[in-house]
C-alpha positions as CSV (number, residue, x, y, z in Angstrom):
1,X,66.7,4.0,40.3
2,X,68.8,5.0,37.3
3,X,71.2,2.8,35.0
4,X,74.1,4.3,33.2
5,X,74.8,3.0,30.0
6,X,77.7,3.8,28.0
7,X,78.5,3.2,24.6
8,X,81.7,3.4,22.8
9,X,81.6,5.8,19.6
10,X,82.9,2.9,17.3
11,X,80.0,0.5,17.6
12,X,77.6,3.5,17.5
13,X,79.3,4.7,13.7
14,X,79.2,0.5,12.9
15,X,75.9,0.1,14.1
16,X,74.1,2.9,13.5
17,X,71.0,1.6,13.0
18,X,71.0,-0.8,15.6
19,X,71.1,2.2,17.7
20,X,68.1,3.8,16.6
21,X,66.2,0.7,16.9
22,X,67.5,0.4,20.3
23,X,66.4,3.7,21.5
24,X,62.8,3.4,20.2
25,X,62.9,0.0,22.6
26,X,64.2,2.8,25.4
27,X,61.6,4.9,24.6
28,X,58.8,2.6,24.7
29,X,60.5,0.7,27.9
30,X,60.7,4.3,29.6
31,X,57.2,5.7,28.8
32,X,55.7,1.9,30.0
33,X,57.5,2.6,33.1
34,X,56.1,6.1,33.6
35,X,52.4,4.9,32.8
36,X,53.1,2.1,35.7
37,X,54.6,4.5,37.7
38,X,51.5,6.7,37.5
39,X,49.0,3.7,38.0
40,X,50.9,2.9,41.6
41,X,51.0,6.3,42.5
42,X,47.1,6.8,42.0
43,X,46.5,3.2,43.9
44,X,48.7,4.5,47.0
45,X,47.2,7.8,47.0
46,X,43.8,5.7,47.1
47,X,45.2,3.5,49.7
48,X,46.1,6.7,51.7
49,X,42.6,8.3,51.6
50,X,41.2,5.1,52.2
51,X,43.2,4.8,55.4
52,X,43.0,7.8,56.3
53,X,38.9,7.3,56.3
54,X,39.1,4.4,58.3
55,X,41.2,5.5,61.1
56,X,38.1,7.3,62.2
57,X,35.8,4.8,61.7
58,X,37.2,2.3,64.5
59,X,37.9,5.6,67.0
60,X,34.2,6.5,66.3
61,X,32.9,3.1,67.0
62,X,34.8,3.1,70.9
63,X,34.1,7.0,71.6
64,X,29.7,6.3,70.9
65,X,28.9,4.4,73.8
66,X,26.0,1.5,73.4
67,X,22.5,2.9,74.4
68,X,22.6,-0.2,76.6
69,X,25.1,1.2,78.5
70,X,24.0,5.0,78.7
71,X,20.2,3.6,80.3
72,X,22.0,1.5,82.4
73,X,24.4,4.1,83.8
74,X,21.0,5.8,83.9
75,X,19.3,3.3,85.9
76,X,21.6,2.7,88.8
77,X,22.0,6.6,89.0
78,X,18.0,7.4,89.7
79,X,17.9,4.0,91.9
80,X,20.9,3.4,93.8
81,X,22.6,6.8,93.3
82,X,19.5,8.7,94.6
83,X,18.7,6.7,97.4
84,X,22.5,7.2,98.5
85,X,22.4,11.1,98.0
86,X,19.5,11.4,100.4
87,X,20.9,9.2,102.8
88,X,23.9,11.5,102.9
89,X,22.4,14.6,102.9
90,X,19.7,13.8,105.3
91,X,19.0,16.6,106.9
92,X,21.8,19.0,106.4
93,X,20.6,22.0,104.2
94,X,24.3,23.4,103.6
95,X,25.4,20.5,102.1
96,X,22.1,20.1,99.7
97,X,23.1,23.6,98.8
98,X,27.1,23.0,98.0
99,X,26.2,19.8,95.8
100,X,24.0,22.4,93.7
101,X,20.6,21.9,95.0
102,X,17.9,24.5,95.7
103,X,16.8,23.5,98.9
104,X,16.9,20.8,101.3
105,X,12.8,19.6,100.5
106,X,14.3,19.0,96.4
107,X,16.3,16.4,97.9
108,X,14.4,14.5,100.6
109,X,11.1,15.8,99.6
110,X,11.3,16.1,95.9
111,X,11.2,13.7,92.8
112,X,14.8,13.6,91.9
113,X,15.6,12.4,88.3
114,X,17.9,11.2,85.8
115,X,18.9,12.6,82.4
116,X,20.6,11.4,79.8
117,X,24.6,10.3,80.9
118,X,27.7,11.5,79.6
119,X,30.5,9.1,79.5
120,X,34.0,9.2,80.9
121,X,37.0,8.4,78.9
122,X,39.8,8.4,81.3
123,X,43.7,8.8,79.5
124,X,46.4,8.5,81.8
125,X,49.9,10.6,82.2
126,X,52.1,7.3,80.1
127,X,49.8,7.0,78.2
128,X,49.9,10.4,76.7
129,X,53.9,10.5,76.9
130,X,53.8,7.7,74.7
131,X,51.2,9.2,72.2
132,X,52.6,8.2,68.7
133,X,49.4,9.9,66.6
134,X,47.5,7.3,66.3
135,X,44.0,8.2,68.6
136,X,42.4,5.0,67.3
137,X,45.2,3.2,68.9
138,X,44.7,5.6,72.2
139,X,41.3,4.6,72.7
140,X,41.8,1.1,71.6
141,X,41.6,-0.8,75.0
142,X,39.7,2.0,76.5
143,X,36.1,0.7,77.9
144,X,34.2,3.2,79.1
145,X,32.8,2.2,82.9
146,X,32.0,6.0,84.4
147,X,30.1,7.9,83.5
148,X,28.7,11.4,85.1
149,X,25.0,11.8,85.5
150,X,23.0,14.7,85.5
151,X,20.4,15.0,88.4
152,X,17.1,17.4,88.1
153,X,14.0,17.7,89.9
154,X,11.1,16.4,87.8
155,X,9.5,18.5,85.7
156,X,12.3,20.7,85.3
157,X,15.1,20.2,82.5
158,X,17.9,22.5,83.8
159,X,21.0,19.9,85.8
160,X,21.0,20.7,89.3
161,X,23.8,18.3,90.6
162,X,25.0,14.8,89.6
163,X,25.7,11.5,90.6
164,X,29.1,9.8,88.9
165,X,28.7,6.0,88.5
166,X,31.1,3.4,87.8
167,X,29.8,0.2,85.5
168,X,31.2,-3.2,86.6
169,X,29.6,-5.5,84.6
170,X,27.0,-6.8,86.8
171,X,24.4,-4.9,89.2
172,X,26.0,-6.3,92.3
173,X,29.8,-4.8,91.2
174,X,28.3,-1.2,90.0
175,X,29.3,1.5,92.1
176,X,28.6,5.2,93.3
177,X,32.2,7.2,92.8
178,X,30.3,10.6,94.0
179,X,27.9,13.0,93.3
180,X,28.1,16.9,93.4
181,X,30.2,18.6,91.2
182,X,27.5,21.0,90.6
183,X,29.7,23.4,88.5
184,X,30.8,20.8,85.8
185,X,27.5,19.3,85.0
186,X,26.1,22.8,84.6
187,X,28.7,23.6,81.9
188,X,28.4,19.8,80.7
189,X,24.3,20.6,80.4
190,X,24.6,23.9,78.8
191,X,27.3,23.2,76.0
192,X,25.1,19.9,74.9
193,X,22.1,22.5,74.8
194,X,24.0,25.0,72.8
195,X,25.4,22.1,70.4
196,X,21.8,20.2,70.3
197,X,20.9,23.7,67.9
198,X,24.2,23.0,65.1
199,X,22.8,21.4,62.2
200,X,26.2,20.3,60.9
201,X,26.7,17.8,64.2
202,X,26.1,14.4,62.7
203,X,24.8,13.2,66.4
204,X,24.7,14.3,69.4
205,X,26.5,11.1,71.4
206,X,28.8,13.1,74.1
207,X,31.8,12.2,75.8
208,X,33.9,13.2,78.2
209,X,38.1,13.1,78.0
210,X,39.3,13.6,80.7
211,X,43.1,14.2,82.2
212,X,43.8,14.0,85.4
213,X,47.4,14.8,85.7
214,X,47.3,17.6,83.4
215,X,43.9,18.8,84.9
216,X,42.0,18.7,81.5
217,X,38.6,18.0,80.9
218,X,37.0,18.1,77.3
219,X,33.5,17.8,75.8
220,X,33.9,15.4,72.6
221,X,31.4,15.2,69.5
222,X,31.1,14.0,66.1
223,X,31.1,17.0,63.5
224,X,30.0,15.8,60.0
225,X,31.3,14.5,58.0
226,X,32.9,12.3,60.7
227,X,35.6,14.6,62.1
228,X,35.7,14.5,65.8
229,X,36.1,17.6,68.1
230,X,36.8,18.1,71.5
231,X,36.0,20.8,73.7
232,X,37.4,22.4,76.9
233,X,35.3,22.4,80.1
234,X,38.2,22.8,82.9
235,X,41.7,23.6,82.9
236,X,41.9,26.2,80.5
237,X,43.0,29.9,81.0
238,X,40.6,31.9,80.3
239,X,42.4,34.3,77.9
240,X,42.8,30.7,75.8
241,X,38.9,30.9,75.1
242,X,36.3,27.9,74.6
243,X,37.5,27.0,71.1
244,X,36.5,23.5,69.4
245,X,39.4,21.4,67.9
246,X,39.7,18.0,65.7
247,X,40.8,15.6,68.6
248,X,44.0,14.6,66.9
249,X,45.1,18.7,67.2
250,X,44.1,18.1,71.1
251,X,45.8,15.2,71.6
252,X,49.3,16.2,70.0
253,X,49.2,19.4,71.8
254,X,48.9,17.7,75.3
255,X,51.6,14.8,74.5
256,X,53.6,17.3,74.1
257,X,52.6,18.7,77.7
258,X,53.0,15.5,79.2
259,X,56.2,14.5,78.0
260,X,57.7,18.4,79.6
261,X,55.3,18.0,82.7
262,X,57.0,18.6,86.4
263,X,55.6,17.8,89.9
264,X,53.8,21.5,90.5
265,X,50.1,20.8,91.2
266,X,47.7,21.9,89.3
């Protein structure tokens, strides 16, 4: 804010050196102010980077599911989740085949086991309408409950088929949403096997994001130092290619989606 002083030309040929005393008192006033001025300015552009390193901190801390969790989800998927796909299968060697298995013996005859889970974040249409920027904020409330699975037969690596479960809190409220979607978990599989070789990932703790109004379904992982990125694994043209972005760049694209979307199915 600026002052403006005036000062009549009588007092200034009167007091002459009064003025000149006056202005060194200016001067020294103005060039205090400057060096304050320049001490805030450095603190808030501290401030800002500090923020700015901490917003990722609290997102990173809700997107890493606990290792708890992950052999949990584990668990009921080779027990419960096992002994439920055989019993639906049972002897129908079409269906074995369209939930990605080999043959019918892999899944009543076979060892069937479980790798290592990938969790589901789930973000609804509202949610993404109301999307102010903040993904920290997004995830917040989230707690991740599902997660999907992979299922192989044992001694073989490559995902076959998987089994989706749902955490409740306790054993006797943990649930079996499906199993199948053969197609997914082999893209799921593959991508963490081509991002297991990039040294620059800081970890390799997956997630999932999905969308399921906008029919959008991304791969998420920690990129040092500490950026997230998010990759698509359905609902993308192909022309738009499999390209990694941060997850704030994903985000703000899609509010923007969801905010123009219509009632077409997709």
């Amino acid at each position: 804010m600026h002052r403006n002083y005036s000062i009549s030309r009588s007092v200034v040929n009167e007091h002459s050196h009064l003025c000149l005393r006056g202005s060194h008192i200016l001067l020294f006033a103005f060039s205090l102010l400057v060096c304050i001025t320049g001490v805030d300015a450095a603190a808030d552009t501290g401030d800002s980077k500090q923020q700015g390193d901490l917003t990722i901190e609290p997102l990173n801390k809700t997107l890493i599911v606990s290792e708890e969790g992950l052999s949990m989800a584990k668990t009921v998927a080779q027990t419960i989740g096992v002994e439920t796909l055989r019993r639906f299968v049972t002897k129908d060697a079409a269906y074995a085949k369209r939930l990605g298995f080999e043959s019918l013996s892999q899944v009543t005859d076979g060892k069937l086991v479980a790798l290592p889970p990938f969790p589901v974040f789930r973000i609804g249409l509202t949610q993404l309408q109301s999307y102010d920027g903040n993904a920290a904020m997004l995830f917040a409330r989230k707690r991740v409950v599902q997660f999907v699975v992979p299922i192989a037969v044992e001694g073989k690596e490559e995902a076959l088929s998987a089994i989706t479960v749902r955490l409740g809190g306790d054993r006797k409220s943990d649930k079996i949403i499906q199993w199948g979607a053969r197609n997914l978990i082999r893209q799921l599989s593959r991508r963490r096997g081509e991002l297991a070789k990039d040294k620059e990932l800081s970890s390799l703790a997956l997630f999932v994001i999905e969308i399921p109004a906008l029919n959008r379904l991304y791969l998420g992982y920690t990129r040092a130092p500490g950026k997230i990125m998010l990759m698509p694994v359905a609902g993308v043209k192909p022309s738009e290619g499999i390209v990694e972005q941060p997850i704030e760049d994903v985000l703000r694209t899609l509010a923007i989606e969801a905010r123009t979307v219509d009632d077409k199915p997709r």
